[in-house]
N, C-alpha and C positions, 0 to 999 in steps of 0.2 A: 550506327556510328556517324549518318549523315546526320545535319541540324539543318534548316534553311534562315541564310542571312540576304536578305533580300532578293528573294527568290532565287537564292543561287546554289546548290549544294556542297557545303563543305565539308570534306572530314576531316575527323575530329580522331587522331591517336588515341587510343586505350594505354594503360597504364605500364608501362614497357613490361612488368614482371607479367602482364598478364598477354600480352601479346604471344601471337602464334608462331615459332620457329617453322621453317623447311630448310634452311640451309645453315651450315656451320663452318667457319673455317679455323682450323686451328695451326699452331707453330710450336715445337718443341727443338729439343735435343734429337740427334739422330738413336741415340742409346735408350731414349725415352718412348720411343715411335709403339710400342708392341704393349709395354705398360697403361698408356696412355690412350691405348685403341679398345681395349678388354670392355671397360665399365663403361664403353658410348655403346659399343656394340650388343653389351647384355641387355641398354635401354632403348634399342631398336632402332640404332644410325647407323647408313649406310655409308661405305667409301666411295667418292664419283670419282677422286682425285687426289694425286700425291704427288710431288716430288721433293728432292733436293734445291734450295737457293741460297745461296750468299751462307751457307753452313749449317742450317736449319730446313730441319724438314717442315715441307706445308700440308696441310691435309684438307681437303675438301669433305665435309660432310652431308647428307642430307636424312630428315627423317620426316615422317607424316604424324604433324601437330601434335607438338610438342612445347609446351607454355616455358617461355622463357625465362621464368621465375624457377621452374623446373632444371633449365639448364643451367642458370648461373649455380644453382646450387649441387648440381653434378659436379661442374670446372671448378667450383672452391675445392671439395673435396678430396679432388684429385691433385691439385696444386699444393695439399701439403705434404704427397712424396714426390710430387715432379716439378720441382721449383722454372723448371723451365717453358713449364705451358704456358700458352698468350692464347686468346679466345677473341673471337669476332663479339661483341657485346650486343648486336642487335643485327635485323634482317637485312637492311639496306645497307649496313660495313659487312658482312659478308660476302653481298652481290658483287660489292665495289672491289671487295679481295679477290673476289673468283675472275673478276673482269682484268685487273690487272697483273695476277699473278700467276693465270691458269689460260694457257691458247687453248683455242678450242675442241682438238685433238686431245687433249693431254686432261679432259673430262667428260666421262660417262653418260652417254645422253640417253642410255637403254632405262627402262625402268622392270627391274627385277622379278619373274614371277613369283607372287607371293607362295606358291607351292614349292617351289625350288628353293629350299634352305641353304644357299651355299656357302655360311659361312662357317654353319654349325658351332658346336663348341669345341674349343679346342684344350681349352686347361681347366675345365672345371667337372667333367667328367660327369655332366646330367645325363650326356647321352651314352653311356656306357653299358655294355653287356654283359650278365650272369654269364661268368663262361661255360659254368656245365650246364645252363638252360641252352644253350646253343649245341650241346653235347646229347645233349635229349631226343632221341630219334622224332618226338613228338613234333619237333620244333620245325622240320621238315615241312610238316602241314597247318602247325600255327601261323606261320608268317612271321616268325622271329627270325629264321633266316632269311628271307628275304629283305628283312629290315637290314638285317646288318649286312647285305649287300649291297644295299642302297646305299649305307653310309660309308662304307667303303669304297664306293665308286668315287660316291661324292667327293672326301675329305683325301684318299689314300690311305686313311689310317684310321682306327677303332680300338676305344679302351674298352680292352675284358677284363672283365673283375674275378677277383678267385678271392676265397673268406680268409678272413684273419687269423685262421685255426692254421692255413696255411703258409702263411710268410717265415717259418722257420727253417726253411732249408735257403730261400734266397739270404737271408739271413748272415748264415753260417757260409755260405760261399764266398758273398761279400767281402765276411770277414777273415774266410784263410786264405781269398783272392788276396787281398790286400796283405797278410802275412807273406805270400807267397812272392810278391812283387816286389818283399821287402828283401829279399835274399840278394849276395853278392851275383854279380853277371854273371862270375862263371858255374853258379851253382844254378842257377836258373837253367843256362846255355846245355850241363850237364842234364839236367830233368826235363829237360822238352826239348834239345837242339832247337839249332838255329834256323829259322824261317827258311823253309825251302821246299820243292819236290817231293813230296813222298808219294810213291806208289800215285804219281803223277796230279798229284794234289797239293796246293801251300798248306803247311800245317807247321807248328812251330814256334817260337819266340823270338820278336825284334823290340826292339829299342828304338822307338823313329824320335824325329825331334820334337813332337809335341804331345807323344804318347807311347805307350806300352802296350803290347798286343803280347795274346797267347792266344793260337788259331788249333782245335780240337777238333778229333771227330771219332765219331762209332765205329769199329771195326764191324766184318760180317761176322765173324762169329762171338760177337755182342762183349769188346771187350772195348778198350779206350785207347787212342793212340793223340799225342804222347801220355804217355802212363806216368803220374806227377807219385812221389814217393813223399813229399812233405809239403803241408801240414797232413796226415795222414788220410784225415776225412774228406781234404779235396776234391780227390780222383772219384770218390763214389757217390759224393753229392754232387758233381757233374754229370756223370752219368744218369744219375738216376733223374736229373732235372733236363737231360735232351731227348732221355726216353721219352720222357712227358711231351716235351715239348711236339717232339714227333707226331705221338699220338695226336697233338690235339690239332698240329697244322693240317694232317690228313682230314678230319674232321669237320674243320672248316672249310677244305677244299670240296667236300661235299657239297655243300649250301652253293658255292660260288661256281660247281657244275653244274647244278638245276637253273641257277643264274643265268649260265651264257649257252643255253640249249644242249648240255652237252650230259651222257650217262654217266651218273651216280661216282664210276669206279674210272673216272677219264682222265683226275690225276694221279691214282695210282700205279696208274702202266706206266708211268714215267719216273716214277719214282722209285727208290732202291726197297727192296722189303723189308718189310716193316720189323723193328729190332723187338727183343721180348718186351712185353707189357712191366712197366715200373712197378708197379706195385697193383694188386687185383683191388679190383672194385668194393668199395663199401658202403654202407647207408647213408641215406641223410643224417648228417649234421644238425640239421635243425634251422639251416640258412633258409632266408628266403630260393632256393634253389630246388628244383622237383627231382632233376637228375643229379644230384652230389654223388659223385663217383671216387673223391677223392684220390686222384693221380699223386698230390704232394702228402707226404708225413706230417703230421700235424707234429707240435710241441713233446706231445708223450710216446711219438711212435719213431721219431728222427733216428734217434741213438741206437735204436733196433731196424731200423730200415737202411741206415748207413751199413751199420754190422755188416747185415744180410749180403747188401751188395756189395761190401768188399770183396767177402769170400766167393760169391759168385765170380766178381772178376778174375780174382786170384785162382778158381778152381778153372773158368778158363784161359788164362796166362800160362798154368801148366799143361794144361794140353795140348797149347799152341807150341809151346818151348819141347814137349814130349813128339809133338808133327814134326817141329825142324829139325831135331837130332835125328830122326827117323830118316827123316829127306836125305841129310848127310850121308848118313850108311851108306844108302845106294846113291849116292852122288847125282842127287833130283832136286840139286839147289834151284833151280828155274821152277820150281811146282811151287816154291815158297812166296805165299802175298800178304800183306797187310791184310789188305780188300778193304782199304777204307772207304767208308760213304762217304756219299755226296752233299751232305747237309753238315752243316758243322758248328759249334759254339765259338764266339771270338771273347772269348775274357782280355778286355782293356781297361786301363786305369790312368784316371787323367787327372793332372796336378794343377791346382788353383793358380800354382805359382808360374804357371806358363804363360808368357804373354799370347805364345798360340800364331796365327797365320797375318804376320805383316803387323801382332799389337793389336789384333783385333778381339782377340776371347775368343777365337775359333780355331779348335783344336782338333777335330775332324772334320775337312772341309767341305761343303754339301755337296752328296752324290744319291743314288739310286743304288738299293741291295741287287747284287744278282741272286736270282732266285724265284721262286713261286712268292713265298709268304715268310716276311722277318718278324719271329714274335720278342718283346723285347722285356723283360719285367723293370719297370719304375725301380731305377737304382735310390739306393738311400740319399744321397746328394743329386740336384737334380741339373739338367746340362743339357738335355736330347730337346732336340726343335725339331718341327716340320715345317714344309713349307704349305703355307694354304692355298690350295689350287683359284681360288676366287680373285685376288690379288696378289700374289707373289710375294706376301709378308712369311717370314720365318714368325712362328709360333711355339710357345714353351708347353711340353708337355708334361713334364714332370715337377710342376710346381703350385697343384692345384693345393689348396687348403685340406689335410686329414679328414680322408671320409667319417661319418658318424659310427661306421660298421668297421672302422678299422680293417677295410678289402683292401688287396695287395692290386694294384693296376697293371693291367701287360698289356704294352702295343701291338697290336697286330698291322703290320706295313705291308703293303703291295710290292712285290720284287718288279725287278726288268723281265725276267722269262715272264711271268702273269700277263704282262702288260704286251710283249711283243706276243705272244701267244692271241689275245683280244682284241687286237691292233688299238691298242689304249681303250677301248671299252673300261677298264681296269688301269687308271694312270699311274704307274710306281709311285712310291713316294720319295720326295726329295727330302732330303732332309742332314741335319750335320749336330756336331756336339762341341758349344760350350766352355770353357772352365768354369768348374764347379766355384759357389761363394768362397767355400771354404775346404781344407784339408785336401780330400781328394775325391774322386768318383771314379766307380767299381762298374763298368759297363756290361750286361752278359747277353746282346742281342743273339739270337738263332735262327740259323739262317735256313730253314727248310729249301734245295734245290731239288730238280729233278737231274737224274742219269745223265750223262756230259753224251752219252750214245745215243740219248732215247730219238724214236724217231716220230718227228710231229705229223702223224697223219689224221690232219683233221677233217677228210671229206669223209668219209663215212659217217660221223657224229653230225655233218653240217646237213647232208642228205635225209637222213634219219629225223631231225628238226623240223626241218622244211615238210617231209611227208605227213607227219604227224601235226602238219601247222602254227609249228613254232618259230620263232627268229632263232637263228644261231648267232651270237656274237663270237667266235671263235675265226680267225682269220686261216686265210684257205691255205693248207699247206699240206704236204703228201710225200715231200720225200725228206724233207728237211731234220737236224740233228739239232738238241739244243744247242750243242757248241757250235753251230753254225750262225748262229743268232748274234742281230750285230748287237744285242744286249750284254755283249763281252767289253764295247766299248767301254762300258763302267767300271769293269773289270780291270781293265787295262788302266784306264786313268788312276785308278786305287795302287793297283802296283807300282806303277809308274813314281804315284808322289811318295810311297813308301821306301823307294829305293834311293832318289832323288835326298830323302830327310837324314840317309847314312852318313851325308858329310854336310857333319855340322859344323856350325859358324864356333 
């Protein structure tokens, strides 16, 4: 690029389309900020810099050569659904925007290990998990659990995929959730009471100001509390989808024991026992999957697998009904319990038409599950964001483009007990929901907890590690209760605004 003019070297610019990017600065809408970052980030630009100025977010970008012919023709593309992007047009108005708009604190001077992916993908679901290959005893010594502990460390959250045979009972829930939300209050209020206490547990139905909750859970002797009477199928395609769910959070908490040095069965002592198996095991399907086990009813077995478990429930409703009357006789009302567990389903439904917290679209506001692991199924309308641990941006999870295979996606989130349990080894996930585009959104996260009793004695498992010359990440504890965990804080914050949204404006 040098020429010599009398003996002096001058360079000579190359062709601006063809010149070499490293930095980018760009200007949007605040609304546009997360749309706008997706397709820099697929083409391998990093964030050094962000904030707020004069009403418009700035963003600093940097990437390694990358032909500026190449970037104009990213930022047209994107500028015909975000009419508010502005792009730095060459190297030296970049520098000049980084120089005046960005002090020098307020930009990234580290340069990322290339082995350290931390931005991963967050809405398009390449890095996503067969869920019954994770279910595959096999997977233990493949390194597919391992994998998906790493990315769960990483991101706080992991799409598992379940095949298209099975999407018909989320389905159906969905849709007699949404029948069911449609009832007047006081029929609701009759079929599930009002959010409160039970057998020292919230469980229930409220009405908050920017959403609907119905809070479930398994009884011990494997029935359902509240016991919903209509639409008929409700009450046993919940059930039979938190059985599932059960099964497979224990499952994964396997992988994520061998993770933090800890034996195989180290969340199950903390956990309540395990309620009957949903539905027994069956063959391959024919998915790319080795283990298909089949937990959910496909299309042709739904309507005879709801049957089943209605009458299951109902055969034990009367026994339980045939125990109390028995208790009465001899007047041993005190013998009488629910026994509900500790893990529970929150069926929520959120209306597009809510402006949501202060006008913003944000209708549950970001917090941390309490719990080990929130697995959540991809509702039909989508709304759920997380936050990405790398930068602090909220990210949509439920709006990737229809897989090829037609798989049902289910988040798997890090709870607060996980996290104080690993002393963040394992960071919860933050994360909040949304108003849906349109109509409404059917939410049916699940919440797998451990025993509110159990007690964290993690020195024997950390000892055990270390003998054996492993690292324990499990944080040292020995007399401790989950509920003493100040992982309740989040807890408290969630009840707090729940009760707060009773008086409304």
């Amino acid at each position: 690029w040098a020429v010599s003019t009398h003996h002096r070297p001058v360079k000579v610019m190359p062709p601006i389309d063809t010149q070499m990017f490293q930095h980018l600065v760009l200007r949007c809408e605040a609304d546009d900020v997360v749309n706008i970052l997706f397709p820099f980030e697929r083409k391998g630009f990093e964030i050094v810099g962000m904030k707020m100025l004069a009403g418009h977010a700035w963003i600093a970008l940097r990437v390694e050569g990358c032909i500026a012919g190449q970037v104009k023709e990213l930022c047209d593309s994107i500028q015909q659904s975000c009419m508010s992007l502005w792009t730095s047009v060459s190297q030296d108005e970049a520098l000049a925007f980084l120089h005046s708009h960005f002090e020098p604190r307020e930009v990234v001077q580290w340069q990322p290990d290339w082995r350290d992916k931390q931005l991963g993908h967050h809405n398009d679901n390449q890095s996503a998990f067969w869920l019954y290959d994770l279910l595959d005893p096999e997977s233990e010594m493949s390194g597919l659990g391992s994998r998906f502990c790493e990315q769960l460390r990483r991101d706080g959250f992991v799409p598992l995929l379940l095949p298209s045979t099975e999407r018909a009972i989320f389905s159906l829930i969905e849709r007699d959730a949404s029948t069911w939300f449609a009832l007047t209050e006081d029929e609701k209020i009759e079929q599930a009471g009002a959010y409160a206490h039970v057998d020292r547990k919230f469980t229930g139905y409220r009405n908050g100001k920017f959403r609907e909750q119905l809070e479930m859970r398994l009884t011990a002797d494997g029935s359902l509390y509240p016991m919903l009477t209509s639409p008929p199928e409700l009450a046993p395609a919940l059930s039979l989808q938190m059985r599932a769910f059960d099964r497979i959070a224990r499952a994964l908490l396997i992988h994520i024991a061998a993770d933090v040095g800890a034996p195989r069965d180290f969340f199950d002592d903390l956990a309540d026992p395990p309620p009957p198996v949903a539905m027994p095991c069956r063959t391959s399907r024919g998915i790319n999957s080795p283990a298909q086990q089949g937990l959910f009813p496909d299309a042709n077995e739904i309507c005879a697998a709801i049957k089943a478990e209605a009458a299951r429930i109902d055969a034990v409703e009367r026994k339980a009904v045939a125990a109390e009357e028995a208790a009465k006789a001899v007047e041993e009302l005190d013998k009488i319990s629910l026994g509900l567990g500790h893990s529970l389903i929150r069926v929520c439904r959120y209306d597009h038409m809510n402006q949501g917290v202060a006008a913003s679209g944000v209708l549950c506001e970001a917090h941390n599950d309490v719990g080990l692991l929130t697995l959540d199924a991809c509702a039909a309308s989508p709304g759920l964001q997380a936050m990405r641990r790398c930068d602090g941006l909220y990210v949509p999870l439920e709006e990737a483009p229809p897989r090829h295979d037609s798989a049902l996606v289910v988040i798997a989130m890090v709870g607060d007990t996980l996290g104080r349990l690993t002393s963040n080894y394992y960071s919860p996930c933050r994360h909040r929901v949304m108003a849906p585009p349109k109509s409404e959104r059917i939410g049916l996260p699940f919440l797998f907890r451990g025993r509110s009793d159990a007690v964290l004695n993690t020195l024997p498992a950390i000892e055990a590690a270390r003998a054996a010359g492993h690292v324990s990440h499990l944080a040292e504890m020995e007399y401790t209760t989950i509920k003493e965990l100040p992982a309740f804080d989040s807890a408290k914050f969630i009840l707090r605004n729940w009760f707060k949204s009773t008086h409304k404006d």
